[in-house]
C-alpha positions in Angstrom: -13.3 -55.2 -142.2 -11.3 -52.1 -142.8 -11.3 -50.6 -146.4 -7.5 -51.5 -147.3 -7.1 -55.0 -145.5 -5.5 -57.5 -148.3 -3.2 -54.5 -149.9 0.2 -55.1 -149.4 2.2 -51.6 -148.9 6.6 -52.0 -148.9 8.4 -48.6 -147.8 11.6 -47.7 -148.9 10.8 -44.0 -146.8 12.3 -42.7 -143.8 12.1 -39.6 -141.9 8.5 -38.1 -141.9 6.7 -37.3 -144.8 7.0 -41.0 -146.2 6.1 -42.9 -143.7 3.1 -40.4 -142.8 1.6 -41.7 -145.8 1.9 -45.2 -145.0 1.1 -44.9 -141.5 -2.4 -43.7 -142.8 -2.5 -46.4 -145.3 -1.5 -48.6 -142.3 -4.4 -47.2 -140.4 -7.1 -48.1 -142.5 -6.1 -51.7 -143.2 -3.2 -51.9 -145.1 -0.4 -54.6 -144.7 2.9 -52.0 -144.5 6.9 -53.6 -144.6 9.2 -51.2 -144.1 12.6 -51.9 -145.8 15.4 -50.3 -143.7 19.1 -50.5 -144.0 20.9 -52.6 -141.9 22.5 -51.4 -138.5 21.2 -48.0 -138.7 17.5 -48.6 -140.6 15.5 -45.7 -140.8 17.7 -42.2 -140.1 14.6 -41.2 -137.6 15.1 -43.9 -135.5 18.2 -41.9 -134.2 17.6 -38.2 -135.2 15.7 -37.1 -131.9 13.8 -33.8 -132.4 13.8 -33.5 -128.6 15.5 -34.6 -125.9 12.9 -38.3 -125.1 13.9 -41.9 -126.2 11.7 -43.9 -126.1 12.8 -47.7 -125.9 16.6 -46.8 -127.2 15.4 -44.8 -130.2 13.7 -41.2 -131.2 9.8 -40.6 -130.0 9.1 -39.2 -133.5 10.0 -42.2 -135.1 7.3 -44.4 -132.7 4.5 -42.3 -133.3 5.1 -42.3 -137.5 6.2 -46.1 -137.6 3.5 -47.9 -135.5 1.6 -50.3 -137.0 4.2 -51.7 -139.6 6.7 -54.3 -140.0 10.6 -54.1 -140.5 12.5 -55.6 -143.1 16.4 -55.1 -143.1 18.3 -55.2 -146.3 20.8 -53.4 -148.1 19.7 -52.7 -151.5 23.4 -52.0 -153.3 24.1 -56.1 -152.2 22.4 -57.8 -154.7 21.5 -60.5 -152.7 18.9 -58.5 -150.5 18.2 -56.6 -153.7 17.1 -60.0 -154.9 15.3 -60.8 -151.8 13.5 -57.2 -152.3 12.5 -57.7 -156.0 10.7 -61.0 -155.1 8.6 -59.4 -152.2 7.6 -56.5 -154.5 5.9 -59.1 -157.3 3.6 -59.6 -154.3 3.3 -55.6 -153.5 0.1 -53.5 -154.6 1.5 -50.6 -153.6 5.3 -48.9 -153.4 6.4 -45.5 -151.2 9.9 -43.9 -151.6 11.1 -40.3 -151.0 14.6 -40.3 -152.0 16.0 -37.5 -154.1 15.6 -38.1 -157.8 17.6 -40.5 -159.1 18.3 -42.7 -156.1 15.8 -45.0 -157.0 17.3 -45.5 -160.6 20.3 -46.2 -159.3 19.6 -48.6 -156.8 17.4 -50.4 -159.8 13.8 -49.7 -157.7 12.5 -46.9 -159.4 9.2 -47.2 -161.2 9.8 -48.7 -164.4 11.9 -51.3 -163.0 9.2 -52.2 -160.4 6.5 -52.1 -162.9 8.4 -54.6 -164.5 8.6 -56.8 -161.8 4.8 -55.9 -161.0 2.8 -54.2 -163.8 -0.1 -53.0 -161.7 2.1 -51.9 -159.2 1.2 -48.3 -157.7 4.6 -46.5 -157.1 4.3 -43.1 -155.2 7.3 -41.1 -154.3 7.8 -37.5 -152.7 10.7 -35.8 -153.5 11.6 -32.3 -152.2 11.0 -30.1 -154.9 10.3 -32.1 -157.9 12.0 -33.8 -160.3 13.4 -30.9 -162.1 14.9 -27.8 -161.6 17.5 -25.8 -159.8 16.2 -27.3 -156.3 15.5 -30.7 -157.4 18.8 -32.4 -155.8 18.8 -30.3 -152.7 17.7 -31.9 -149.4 14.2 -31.9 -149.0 13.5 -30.6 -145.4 10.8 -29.2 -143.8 12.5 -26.0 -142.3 14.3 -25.3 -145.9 11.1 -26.0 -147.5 8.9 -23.6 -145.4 11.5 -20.8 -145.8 11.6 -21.2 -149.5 8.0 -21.2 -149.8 6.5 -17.9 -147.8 5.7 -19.9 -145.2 7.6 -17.7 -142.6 6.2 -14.7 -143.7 2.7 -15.7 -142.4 3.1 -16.4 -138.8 4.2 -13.7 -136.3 3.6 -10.6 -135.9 5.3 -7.5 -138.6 8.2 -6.5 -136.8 9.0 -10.4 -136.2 11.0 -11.1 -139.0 10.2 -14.9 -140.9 9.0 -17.2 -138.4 8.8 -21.1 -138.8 5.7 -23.1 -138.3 6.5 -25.5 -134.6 5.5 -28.5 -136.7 7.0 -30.3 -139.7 4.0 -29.2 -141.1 5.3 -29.6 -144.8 6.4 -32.8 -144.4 2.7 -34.1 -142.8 1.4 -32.5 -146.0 2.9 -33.9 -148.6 3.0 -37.4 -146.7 -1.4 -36.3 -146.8 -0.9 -35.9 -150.6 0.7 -38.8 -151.8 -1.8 -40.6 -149.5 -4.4 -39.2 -151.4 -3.1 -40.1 -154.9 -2.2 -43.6 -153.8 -6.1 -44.0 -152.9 -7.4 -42.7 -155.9 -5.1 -44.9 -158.0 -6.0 -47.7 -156.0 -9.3 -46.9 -156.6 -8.7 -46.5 -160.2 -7.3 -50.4 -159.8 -10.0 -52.1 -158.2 -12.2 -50.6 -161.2 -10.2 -50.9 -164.3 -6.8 -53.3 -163.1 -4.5 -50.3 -164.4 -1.8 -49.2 -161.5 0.3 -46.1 -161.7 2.5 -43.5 -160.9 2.1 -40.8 -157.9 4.7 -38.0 -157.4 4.3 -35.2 -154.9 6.7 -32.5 -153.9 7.2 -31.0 -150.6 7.6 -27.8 -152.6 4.3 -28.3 -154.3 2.3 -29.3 -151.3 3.5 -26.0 -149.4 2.3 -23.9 -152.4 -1.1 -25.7 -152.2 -1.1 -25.5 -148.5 -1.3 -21.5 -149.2 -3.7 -21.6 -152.2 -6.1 -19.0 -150.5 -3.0 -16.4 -149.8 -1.2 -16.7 -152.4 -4.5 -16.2 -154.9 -5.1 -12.8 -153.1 -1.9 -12.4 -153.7 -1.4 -12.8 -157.4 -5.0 -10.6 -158.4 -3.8 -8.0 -155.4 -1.2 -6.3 -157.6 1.4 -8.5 -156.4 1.4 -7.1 -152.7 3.1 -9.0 -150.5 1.3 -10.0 -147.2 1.6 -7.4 -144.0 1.4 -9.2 -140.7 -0.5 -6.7 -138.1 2.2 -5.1 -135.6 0.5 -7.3 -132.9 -1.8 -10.7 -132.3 -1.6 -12.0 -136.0 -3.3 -14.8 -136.7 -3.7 -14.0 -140.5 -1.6 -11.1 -142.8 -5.1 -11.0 -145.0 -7.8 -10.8 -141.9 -8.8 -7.0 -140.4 -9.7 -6.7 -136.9 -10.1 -8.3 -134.4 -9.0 -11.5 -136.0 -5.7 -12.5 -133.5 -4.6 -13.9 -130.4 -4.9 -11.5 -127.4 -3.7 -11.5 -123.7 -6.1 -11.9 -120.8 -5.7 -10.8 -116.8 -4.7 -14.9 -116.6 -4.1 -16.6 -119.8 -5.2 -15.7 -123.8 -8.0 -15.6 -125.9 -8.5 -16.1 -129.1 -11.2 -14.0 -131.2 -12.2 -14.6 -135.0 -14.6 -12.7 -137.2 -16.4 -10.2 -135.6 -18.3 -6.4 -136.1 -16.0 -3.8 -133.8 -19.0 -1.7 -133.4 -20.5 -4.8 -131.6 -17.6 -6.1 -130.0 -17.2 -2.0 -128.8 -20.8 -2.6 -127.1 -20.6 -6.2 -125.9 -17.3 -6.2 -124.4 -18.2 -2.3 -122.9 -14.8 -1.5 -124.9 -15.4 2.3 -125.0 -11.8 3.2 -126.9 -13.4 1.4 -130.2 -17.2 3.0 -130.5 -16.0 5.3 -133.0 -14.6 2.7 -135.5 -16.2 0.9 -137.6 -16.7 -2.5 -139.9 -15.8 -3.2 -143.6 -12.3 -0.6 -144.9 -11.6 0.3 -141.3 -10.8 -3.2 -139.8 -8.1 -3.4 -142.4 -6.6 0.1 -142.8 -7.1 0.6 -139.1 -6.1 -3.3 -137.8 -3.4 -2.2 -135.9 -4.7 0.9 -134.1 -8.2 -1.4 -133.2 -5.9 -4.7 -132.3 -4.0 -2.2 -129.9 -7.1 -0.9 -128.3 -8.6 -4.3 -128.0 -5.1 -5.8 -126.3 -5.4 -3.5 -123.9 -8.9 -4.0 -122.9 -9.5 -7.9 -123.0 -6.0 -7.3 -120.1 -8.7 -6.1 -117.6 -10.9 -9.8 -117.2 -9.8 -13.4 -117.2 -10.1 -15.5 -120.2 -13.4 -17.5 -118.8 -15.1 -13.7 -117.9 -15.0 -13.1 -121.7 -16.0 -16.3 -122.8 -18.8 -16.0 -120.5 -19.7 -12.7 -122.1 -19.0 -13.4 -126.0 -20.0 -17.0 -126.0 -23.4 -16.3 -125.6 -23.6 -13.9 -127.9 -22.4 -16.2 -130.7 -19.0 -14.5 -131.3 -16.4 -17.0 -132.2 -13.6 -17.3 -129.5 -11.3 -19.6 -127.9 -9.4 -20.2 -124.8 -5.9 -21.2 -126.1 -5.3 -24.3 -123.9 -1.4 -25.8 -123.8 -1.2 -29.4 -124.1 -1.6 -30.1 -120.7 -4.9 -28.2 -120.5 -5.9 -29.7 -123.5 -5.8 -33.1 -122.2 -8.2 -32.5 -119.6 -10.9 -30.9 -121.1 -13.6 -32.7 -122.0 -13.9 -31.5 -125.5 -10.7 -33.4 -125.8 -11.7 -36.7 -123.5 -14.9 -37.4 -125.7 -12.7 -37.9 -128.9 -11.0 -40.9 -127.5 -7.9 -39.6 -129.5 -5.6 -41.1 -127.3 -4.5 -45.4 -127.8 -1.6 -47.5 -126.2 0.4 -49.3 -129.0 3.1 -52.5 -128.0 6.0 -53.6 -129.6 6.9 -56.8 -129.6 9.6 -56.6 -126.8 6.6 -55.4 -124.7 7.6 -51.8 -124.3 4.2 -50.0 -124.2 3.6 -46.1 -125.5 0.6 -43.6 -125.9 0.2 -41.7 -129.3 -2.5 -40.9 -131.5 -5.2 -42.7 -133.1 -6.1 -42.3 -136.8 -8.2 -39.2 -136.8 -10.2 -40.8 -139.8 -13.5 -42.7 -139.0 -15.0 -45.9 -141.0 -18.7 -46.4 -141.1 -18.9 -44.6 -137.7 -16.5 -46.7 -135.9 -12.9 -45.2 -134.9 -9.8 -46.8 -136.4 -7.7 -48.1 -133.3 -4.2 -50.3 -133.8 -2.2 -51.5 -131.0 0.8 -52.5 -132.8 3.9 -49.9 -131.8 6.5 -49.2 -134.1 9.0 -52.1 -134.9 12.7 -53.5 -134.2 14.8 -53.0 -137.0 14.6 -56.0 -138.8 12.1 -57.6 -136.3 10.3 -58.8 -139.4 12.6 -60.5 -141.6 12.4 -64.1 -141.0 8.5 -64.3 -141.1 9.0 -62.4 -144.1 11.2 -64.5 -145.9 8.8 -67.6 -144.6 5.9 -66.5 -145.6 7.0 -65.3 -148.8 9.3 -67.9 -150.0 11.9 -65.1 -150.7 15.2 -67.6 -150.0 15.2 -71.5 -150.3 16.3 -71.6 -145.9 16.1 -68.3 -143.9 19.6 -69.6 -142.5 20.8 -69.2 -146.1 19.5 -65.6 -146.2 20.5 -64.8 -142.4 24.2 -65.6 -143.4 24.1 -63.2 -146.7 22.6 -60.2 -144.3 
């Protein structure tokens, strides 16, 4: 039995960082419906961010909407706003991410659902909180990572701001309000009391850099310098980076130069040395090093610093990845269906339950694939003919 089988989850969220959450929620048991508008549903299911459909509609919407069900309706008709208010006195929990104030509007936001359900757990994410001079601005992941230093970590100096290649602020804060949701539902099974969880995308980029930006608030204020080449981290000396090899990269952490000078028979870096030097000389010692680790293929290093416990890394592409073995033996990889029988790969829930690994093989759903059952199953409508006609 997984953990959260017998919660019931309904999603007003689209996009990414939303459904994230109840996709991991999803994962480990839970019962998800996913309320979409009509015609259109979910904005992802058309905004491709690349150039594969998958089944008529956006890959990134598949791989964040698997393993939940579809419910049409339009919540400014009162009739499906009905509907909607009957299946949520049957809801333990309640995800959103609209800006502030949609919810009130539309007549779903917390205090109205609490008083359809009062132990209801309501979690929302909004883009940057539910004040200030941001707080009706579009919460999106590229605004959100330039407003929040983010750019200013990746790259090299001379590189200008550079964007993460993920929507990594989105999967965080999605991670976050997961997190609250469980500790509230936690907080439920012992006392009966739901709640309220709010996250920011704002707020979960800060945390996201809570080790940089506490050097940076007891270092004077400084803001971080990126080394002039392979920077992996504006706060790590030498050799920490990313470096070129005769046929591919390599990737070295934490590591004495003196040694590395030895071990890699380096001879430009025998007169540096550890502690001050790998920072106030990180360039000069990264440049030297470049130019070296250019002599030998990736797998001669390895073979040489491997051994003697230095930590390095081949930097592998996706399709490398995928056949290495260190990959293979995680069984990451599942095959979902959706009900029309169109098949896709994607990931698994990286989480594991008493040792076992949490595999679904429901795909993502129609648009509104769900909504008769629904209304069945629920008793939402006296007929589902007299509801079909109102949609």
């Amino acid at each position: 039995m997984l953990p959260l089988e017998g919660y019931l989850v309904i999603d007003f969220s689209q996009f990414l960082s939303g459904p994230s959450a109840s996709l991991r929620l999803a994962d480990m048991g839970a019962r998800v419906i996913k309320i979409e508008r009509p015609e259109t549903g979910d904005i992802c299911r058309t905004l491709y961010t690349s150039d594969l459909v998958m089944n008529g509609e956006s890959s990134v919407f598949h791989a964040i909407n698997r393993n939940k069900e579809s419910f049409q309706a339009d919540l400014k008709n009162e009739a499906d706003a009905k509907l909607i208010r009957n299946l949520l006195s049957h809801a333990d929990v309640v995800i959103h991410n609209f800006r502030p104030g949609v919810m009130e509007r539309l007549g779903f936001d917390y205090q109205s659902v609490k008083a359809i359900k009062e132990d209801i757990i309501y979690g929302e994410i909004s883009g940057y909180g539910p004040e200030g001079v941001y707080k009706d601005r579009p919460g999106q992941d590229l605004l959100l990572q330039s407003l929040t230093g983010l750019t200013w970590l990746t790259g090299n100096a001379d590189d200008g701001p550079i964007a993460m290649g993920l929507s990594i602020v989105d999967m965080l804060a999605g991670a976050h309000l997961a997190q609250g949701l469980l500790a509230c539902m936690y907080r439920k099974a012992i006392s009966g009391q739901g709640g309220s969880v709010q996250v920011s995308m704002m707020e979960s980029a800060y945390d996201f850099q809570f080790e940089t930006i506490t050097t940076f608030m007891n270092d004077g204020g400084h803001n971080p310098v990126r080394s002039a080449a392979s920077n992996a981290n504006a706060y790590l000396g030498a050799p920490y980076g990313i470096y070129k090899t005769a046929n591919g990269y390599l990737a070295l952490a934490m590591g004495s130069i003196p040694f590395l000078s030895k071990l890699l028979d380096c001879q430009s870096l025998r007169n540096f040395s550890d502690g001050a030097e790998a920072f106030e000389k990180r360039d000069e010692i990264k440049a030297l090093l470049a130019a070296h680790l250019q002599t030998q293929t990736t797998q001669k290093w390895l073979s040489v610093l491997e051994p003697a416990d230095i930590w390095c890394a081949d930097v592998l592409d996706w399709n490398q990845l995928m056949e290495h073995d260190g990959f293979k033996v995680l069984d990451m990889v599942q095959s979902v269906s959706m009900s029309d029988g169109f098949s896709y790969k994607t990931t698994r829930c990286p989480v594991r339950i008493d040792g076992e690994l949490l595999f679904s093989s429901k795909g993502s759903p129609r648009l509104g694939e769900d909504n008769e059952r629904i209304i069945r199953e629920f008793g939402l409508v006296p007929t589902v003919q007299e509801h079909t006609l109102d949609l």
